[in-house]
C-alpha positions, -999 to 999 in steps of 0.1 A, spaced: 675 569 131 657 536 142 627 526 134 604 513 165 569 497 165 548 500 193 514 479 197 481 494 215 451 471 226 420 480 236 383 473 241 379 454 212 349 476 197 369 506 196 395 516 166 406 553 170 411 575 142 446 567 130 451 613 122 436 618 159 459 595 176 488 609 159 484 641 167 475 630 205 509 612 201 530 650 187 511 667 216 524 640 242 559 643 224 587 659 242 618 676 224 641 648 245 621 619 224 637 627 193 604 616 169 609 626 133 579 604 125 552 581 130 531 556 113 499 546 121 477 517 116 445 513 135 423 482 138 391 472 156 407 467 196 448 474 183 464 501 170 503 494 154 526 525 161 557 529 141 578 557 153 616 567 139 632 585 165 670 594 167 693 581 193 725 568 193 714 534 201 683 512 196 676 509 228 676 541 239 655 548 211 630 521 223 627 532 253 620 570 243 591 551 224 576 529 246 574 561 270 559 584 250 531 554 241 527 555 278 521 589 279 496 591 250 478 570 267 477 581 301 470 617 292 444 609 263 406 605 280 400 586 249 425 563 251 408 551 282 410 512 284 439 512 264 471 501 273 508 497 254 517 457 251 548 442 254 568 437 224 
């Protein structure tokens, strides 16, 4: 299992519900993603995402991550103006 942060930033007015966006996140999850949990922290314009997924390698499990961030926030109208940085 590895353990994987991921970093949202937004308008900096807005702090989502740390139990909404998770649950945003499990609907967005895939079986291929491999989550077994997340973690999250929420904060006036950033949101800190810690996700443990299983893979083989870090990377991979990376990856896995940043994707399904990308997909939480491209499928979420309320994640509108948010976007995943670069860690």
């Amino acid at each position: 299992m590895h353990m994987i942060t991921l970093h949202l930033s937004g308008p900096a007015g807005e702090q989502p519900d740390p139990d909404q966006l998770a649950q945003a996140m499990w609907a967005q999850a895939e079986t291929t993603d491999r989550v077994e949990h997340l973690r999250i922290r929420s904060h006036p314009g950033r949101v800190d995402v810690v996700a443990f997924l299983l893979a083989d390698e870090a990377e991979a499990a990376r990856a896995r991550a940043r994707e399904l961030g990308r997909r939480t926030i491209t499928g979420t109208a309320w994640l509108a103006g948010w976007s995943l940085e670069d860690t």
